[in-house]
C-alpha positions as CSV (number, residue, x, y, z in Angstrom):
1,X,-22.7,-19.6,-6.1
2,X,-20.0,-17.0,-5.5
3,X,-19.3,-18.4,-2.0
4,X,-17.7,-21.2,-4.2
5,X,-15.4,-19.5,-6.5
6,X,-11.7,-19.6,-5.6
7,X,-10.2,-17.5,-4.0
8,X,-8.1,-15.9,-6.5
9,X,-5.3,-13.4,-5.0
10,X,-5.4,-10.2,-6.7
11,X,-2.0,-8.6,-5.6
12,X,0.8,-6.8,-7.5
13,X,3.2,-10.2,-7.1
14,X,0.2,-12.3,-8.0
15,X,-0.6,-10.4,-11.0
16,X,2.9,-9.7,-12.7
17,X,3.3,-13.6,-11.6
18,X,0.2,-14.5,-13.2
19,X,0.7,-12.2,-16.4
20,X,3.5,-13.8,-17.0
21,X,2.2,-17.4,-16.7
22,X,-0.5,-16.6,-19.2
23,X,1.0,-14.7,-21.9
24,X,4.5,-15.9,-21.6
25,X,4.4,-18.0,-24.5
26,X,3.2,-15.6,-26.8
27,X,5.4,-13.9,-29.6
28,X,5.5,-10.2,-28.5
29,X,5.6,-11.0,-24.9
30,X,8.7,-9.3,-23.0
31,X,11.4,-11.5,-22.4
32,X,13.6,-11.7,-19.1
33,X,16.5,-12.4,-21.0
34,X,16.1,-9.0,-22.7
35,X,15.9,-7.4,-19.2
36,X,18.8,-9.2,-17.8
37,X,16.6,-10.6,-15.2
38,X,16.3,-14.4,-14.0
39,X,12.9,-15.7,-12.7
40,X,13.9,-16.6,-9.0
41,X,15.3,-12.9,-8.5
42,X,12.1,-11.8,-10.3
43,X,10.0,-13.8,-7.9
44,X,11.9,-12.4,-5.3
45,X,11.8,-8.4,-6.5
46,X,8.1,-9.6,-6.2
47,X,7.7,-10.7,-3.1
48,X,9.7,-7.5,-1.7
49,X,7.6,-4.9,-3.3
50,X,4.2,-6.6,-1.8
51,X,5.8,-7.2,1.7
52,X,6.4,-3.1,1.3
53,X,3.0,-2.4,-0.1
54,X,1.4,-4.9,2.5
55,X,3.8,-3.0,5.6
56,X,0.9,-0.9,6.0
57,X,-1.2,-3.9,7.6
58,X,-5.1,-4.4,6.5
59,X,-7.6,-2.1,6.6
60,X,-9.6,-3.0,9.7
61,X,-5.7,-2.5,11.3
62,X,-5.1,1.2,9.4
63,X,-8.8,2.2,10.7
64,X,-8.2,0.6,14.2
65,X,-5.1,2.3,14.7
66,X,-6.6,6.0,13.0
67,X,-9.0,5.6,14.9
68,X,-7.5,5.6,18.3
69,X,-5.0,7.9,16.9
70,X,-8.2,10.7,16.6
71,X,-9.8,10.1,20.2
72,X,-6.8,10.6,22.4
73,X,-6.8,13.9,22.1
74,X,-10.8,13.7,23.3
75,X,-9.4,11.3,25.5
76,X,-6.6,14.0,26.8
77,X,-8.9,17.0,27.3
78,X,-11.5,14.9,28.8
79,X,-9.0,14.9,32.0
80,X,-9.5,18.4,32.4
81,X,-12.2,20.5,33.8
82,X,-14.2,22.4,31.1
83,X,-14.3,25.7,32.5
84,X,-9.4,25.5,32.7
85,X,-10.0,24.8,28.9
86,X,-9.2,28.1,26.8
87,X,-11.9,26.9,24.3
88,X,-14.8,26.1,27.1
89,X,-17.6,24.2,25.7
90,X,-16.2,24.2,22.5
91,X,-13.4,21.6,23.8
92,X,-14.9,18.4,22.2
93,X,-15.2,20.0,19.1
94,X,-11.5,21.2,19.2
95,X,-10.5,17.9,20.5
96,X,-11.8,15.7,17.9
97,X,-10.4,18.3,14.9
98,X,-7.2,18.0,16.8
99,X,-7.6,14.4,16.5
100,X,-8.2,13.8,12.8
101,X,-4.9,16.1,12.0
102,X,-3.1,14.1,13.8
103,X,-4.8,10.9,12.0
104,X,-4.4,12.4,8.9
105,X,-0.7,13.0,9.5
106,X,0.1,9.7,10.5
107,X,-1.8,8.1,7.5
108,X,0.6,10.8,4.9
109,X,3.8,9.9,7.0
110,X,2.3,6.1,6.4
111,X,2.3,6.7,2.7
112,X,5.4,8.9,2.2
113,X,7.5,5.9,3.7
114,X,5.7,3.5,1.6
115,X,6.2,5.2,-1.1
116,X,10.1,6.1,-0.3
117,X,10.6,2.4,-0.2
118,X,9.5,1.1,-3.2
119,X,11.2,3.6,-4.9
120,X,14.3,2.8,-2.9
121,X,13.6,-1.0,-4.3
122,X,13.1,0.1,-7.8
123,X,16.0,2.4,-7.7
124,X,18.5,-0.7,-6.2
125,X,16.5,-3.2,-8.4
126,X,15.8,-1.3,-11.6
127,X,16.2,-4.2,-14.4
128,X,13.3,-6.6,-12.5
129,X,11.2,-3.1,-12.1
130,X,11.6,-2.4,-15.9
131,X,10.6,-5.7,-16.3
132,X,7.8,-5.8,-14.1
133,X,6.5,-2.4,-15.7
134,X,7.1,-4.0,-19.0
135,X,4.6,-6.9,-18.6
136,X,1.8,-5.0,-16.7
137,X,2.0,-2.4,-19.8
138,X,2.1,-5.9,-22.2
139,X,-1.3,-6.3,-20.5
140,X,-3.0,-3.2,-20.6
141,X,-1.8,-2.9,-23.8
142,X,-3.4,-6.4,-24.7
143,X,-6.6,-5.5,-23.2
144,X,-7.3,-2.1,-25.0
């Protein structure tokens, strides 16, 4: 029966946009008029913040590309006899930790750019991001 269901998005810009649809009617509901803010421009602040949150790509990608990220260095050493390797046997072992640093570091550099650019959108933006805020806070607000 669940194969059925719609498919309902559940993304920041779908659920500000959705939020709003619901509970825009009602009496306490933030107003964009309040905020200064227009519902195309809105729509628009929207769709930038997911394209930055969704720069990342989808998960399968992020493993994929972690992945091969922590076996070149296997990869690398594997080129080389054991016994010219400082670390001998223990080579694999050393390769793959080498590996998952550098995975690691990629996936924090990943995030600390994510995260520099939506604050570099909320910072150039700041009336639609109050106003987003505002509305998601209406909600958990409404829910509690």
């Amino acid at each position: 029966m669940k194969d059925l269901e719609p498919n309902i998005l559940n993304d920041y810009e779908h659920r500000i946009a959705r939020i709003i649809e619901h509970y825009g009617d009602e009496e306490t509901f933030p107003r964009m008029e309040q905020y200064g803010v227009g519902r195309e421009e809105l729509d628009s602040f929207l769709s930038a913040y997911q394209d930055i949150l969704d720069s990342e790509g989808t998960q399968r990608q992020q493993l994929t590309v972690y992945g091969i990220i922590a076996v070149l260095p296997v990869l690398v050493l594997s080129a080389f006899p054991e016994e010219s390797l400082p670390w001998g046997n223990k080579s694999l072992f050393v390769g793959i930790g080498i590996g998952l640093l550098l995975a690691l570091m990629a996936k924090g550099v990943r995030m600390l750019v994510t995260r520099y650019r939506l604050s570099q959108l909320r910072r150039e933006q700041k009336a639609y991001a109050q106003y987003a805020d505002a509305v998601d806070q209406y909600l958990m607000a409404k829910t509690m």
